[in-house]
Backbone bond lengths (Angstrom), bond angles and torsions (degrees), N, CA, C in turn:
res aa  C-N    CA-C-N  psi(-1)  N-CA   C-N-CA  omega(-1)  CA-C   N-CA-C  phi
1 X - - - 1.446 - - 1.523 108.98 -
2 X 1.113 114.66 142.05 1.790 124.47 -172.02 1.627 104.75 -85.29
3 X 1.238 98.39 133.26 1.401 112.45 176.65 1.891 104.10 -31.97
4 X 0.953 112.40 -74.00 1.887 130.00 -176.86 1.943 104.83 -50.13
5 X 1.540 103.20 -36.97 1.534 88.49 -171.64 1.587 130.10 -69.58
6 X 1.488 107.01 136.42 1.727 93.67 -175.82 1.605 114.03 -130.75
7 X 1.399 99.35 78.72 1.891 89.33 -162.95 1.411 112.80 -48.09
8 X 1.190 111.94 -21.66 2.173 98.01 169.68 1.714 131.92 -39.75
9 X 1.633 83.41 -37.52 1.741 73.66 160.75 0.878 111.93 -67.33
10 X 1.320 149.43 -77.36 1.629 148.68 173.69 1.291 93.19 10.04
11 X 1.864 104.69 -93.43 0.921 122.24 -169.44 2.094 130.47 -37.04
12 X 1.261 103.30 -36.40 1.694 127.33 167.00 1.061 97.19 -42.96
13 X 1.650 127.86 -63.64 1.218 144.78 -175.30 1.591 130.69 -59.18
14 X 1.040 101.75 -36.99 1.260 134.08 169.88 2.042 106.37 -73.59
15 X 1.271 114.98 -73.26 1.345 99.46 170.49 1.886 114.37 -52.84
16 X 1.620 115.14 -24.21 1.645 86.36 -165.26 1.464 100.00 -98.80
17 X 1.465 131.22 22.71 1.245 127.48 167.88 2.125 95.54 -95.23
18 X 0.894 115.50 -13.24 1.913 126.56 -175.91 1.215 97.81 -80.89
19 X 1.598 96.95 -53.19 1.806 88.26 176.34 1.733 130.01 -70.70
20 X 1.335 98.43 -16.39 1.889 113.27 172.88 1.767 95.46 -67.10
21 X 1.454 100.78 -50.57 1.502 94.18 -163.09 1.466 126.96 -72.99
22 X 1.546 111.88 -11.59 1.185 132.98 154.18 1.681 126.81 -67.64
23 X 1.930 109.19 -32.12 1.102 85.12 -179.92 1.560 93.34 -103.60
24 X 1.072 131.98 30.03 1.884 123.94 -176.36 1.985 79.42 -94.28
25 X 1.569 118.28 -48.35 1.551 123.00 -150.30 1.678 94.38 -57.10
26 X 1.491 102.82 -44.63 1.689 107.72 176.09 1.418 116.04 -32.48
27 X 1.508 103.39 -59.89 1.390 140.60 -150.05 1.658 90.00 -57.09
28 X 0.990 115.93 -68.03 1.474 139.90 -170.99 1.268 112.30 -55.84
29 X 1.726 117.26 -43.70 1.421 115.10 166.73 1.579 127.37 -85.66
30 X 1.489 105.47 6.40 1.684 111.82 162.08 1.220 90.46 -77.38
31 X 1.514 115.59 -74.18 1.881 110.63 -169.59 1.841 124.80 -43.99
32 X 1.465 91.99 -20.90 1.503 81.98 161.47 1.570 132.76 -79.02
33 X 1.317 97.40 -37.35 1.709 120.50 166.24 1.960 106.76 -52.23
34 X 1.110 90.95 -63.66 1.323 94.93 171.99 1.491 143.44 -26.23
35 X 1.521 98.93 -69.63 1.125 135.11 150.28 1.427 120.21 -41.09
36 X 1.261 129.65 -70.88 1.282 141.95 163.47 1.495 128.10 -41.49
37 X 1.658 102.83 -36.13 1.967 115.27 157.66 1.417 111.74 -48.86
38 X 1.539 117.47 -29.21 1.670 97.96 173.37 1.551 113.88 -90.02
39 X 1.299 135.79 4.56 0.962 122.03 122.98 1.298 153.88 -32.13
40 X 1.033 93.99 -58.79 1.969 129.14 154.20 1.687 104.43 -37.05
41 X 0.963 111.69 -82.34 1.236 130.88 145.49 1.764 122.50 6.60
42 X 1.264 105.67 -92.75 1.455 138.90 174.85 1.755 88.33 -47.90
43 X 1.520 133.65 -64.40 1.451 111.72 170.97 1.518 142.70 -82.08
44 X 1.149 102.35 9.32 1.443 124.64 147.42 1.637 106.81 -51.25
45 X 1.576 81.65 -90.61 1.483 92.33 179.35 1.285 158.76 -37.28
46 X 1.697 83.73 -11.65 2.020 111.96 164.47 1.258 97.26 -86.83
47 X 1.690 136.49 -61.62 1.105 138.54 -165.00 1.776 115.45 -53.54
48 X 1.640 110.93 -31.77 1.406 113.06 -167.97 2.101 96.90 -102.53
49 X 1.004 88.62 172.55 2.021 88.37 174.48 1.840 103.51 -89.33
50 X 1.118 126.45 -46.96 1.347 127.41 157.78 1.998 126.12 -16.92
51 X 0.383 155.74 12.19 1.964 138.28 175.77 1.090 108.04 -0.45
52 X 1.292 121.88 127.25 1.712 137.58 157.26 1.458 109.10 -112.03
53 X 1.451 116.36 61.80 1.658 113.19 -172.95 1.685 99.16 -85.89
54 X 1.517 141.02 9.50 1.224 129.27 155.17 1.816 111.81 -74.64
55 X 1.101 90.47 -32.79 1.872 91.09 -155.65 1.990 83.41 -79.46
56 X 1.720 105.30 -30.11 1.925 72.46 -174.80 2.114 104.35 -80.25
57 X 1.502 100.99 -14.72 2.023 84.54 -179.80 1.606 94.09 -73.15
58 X 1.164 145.50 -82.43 1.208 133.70 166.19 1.204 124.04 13.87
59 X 1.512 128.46 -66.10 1.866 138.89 178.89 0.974 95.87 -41.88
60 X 1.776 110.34 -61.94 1.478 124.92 -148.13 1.917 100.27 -67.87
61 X 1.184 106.31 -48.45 1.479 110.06 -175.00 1.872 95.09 -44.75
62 X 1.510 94.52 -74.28 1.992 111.94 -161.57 1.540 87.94 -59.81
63 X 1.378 138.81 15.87 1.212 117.05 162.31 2.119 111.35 -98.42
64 X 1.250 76.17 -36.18 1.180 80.28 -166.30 1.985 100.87 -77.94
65 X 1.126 103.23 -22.05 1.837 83.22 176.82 1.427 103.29 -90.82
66 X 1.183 117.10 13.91 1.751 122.71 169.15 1.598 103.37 -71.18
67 X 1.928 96.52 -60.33 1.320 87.57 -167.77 1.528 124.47 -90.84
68 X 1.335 122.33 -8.34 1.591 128.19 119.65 1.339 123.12 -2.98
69 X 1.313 121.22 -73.70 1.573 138.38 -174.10 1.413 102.60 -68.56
70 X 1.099 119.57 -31.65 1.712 107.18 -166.50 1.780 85.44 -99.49
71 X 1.172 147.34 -42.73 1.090 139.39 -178.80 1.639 107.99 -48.23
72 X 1.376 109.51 -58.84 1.477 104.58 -165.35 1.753 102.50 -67.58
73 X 1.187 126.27 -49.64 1.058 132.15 170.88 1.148 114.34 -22.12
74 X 1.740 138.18 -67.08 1.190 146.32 171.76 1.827 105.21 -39.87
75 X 1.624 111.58 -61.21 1.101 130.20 -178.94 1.653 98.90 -36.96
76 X 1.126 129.96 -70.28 0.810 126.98 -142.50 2.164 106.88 -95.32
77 X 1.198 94.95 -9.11 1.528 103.64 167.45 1.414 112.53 -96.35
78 X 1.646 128.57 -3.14 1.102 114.70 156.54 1.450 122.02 -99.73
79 X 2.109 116.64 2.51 1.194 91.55 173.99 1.315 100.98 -91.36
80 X 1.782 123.19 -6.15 1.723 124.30 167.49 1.556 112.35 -40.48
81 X 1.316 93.59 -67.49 1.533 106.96 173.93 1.815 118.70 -32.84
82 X 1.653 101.13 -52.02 1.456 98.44 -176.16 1.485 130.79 -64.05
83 X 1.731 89.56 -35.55 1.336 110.08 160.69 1.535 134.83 -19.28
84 X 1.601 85.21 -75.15 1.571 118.10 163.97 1.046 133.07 -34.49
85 X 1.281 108.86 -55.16 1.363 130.55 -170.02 1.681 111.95 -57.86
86 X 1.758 86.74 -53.74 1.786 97.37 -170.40 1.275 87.94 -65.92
87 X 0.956 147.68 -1.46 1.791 129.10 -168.52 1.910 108.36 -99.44
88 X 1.336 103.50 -25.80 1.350 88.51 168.11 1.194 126.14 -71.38
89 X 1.097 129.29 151.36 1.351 130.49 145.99 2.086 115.78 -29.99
90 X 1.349 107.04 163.49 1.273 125.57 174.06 1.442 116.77 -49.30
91 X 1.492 91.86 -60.20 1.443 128.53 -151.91 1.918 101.38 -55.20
92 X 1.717 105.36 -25.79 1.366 119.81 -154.06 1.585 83.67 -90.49
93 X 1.060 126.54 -57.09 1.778 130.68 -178.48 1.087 115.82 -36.39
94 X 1.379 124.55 117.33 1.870 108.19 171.51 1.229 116.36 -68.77
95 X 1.445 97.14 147.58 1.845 95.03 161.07 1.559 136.58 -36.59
96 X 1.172 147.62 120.92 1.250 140.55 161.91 1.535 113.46 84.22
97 X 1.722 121.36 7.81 1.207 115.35 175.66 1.989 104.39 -114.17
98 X 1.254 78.11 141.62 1.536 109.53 -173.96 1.208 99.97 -61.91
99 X 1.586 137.45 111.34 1.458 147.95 179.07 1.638 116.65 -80.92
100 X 1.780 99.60 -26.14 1.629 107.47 -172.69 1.742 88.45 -75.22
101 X 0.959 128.46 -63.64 1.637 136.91 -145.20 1.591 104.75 -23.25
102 X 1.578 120.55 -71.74 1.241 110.99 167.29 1.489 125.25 -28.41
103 X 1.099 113.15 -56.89 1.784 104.64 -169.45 1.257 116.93 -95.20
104 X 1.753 112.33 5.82 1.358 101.35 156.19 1.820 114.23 -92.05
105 X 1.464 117.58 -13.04 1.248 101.38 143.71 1.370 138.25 -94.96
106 X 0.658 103.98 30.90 1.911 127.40 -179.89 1.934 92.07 -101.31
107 X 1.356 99.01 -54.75 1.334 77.44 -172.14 1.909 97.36 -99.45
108 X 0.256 154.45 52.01 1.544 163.56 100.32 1.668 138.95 -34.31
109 X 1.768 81.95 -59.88 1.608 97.61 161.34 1.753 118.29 -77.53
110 X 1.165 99.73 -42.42 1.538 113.10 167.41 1.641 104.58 -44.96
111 X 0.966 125.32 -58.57 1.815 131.49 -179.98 1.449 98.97 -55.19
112 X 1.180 119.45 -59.34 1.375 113.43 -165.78 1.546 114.32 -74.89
113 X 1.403 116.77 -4.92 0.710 119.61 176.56 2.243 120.80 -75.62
114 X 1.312 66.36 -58.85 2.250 91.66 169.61 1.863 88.54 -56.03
115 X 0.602 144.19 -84.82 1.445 149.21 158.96 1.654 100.92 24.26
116 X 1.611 95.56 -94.03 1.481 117.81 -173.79 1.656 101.48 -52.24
117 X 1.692 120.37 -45.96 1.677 101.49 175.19 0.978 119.90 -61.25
118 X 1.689 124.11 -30.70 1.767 122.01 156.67 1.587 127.96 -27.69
119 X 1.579 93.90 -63.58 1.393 113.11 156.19 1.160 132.85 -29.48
120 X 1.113 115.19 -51.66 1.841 130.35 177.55 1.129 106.60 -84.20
121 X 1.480 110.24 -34.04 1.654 94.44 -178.55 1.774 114.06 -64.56
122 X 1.577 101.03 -30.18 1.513 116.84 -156.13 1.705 89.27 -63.56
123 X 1.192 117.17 -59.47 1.694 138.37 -143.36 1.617 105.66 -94.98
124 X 1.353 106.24 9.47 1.317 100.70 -163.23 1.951 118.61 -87.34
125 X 1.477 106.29 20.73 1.058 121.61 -161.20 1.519 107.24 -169.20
């Protein structure tokens, strides 16, 4: 190992793109919750004489830019991450570890994420 090299940055880098992808995964499972309350909603609203059909398009909307927000979020902290990466030096990279892996599940979850707001958008009615 070279006097100058310090794979912890790597590694620094590496945990705070885990922690993006943890809080985008959050992000995404409020908007699903969200989203899914006008469901909630919708059987209320058979059970009682009242209708609240604003508060369930509403859920469905604030669900879906929930899981929007946590999607792009990820998206966009793994092309930070990639950024990053190319900017160090060599010397900082460990030997023999795979640098893509994170941000190909970064963007993975990110996909599946746009996906599932598809989803909500599709089903939301």
């Amino acid at each position: 190992m070279n006097q100058k090299s310090d794979p912890r940055v790597f590694f620094a880098a590496e945990r705070t793109l885990l922690a993006w992808l943890r809080t985008g995964i959050t992000i995404i499972a409020l908007g699903f919750v969200v989203s899914r309350f006008g469901l909630f909603l919708r059987i209320l609203s058979i059970q009682s004489v009242r209708a609240n059909q604003v508060g369930e398009g509403m859920s469905a909307i604030l669900g879906m830019v929930f899981v929007l927000a946590g999607a792009l979020s990820i998206l966009m902290a793994a092309i930070q991450h990639r950024r990053y990466i190319r900017s160090l030096p060599s010397e900082d990279l460990p030997e023999g570890y795979s640098t893509q892996a994170a941000i190909v599940l970064s963007a993975a979850v990110a996909a599946s994420g746009i996906l599932l707001a598809g989803y909500l958008f599709i089903s939301r009615y």
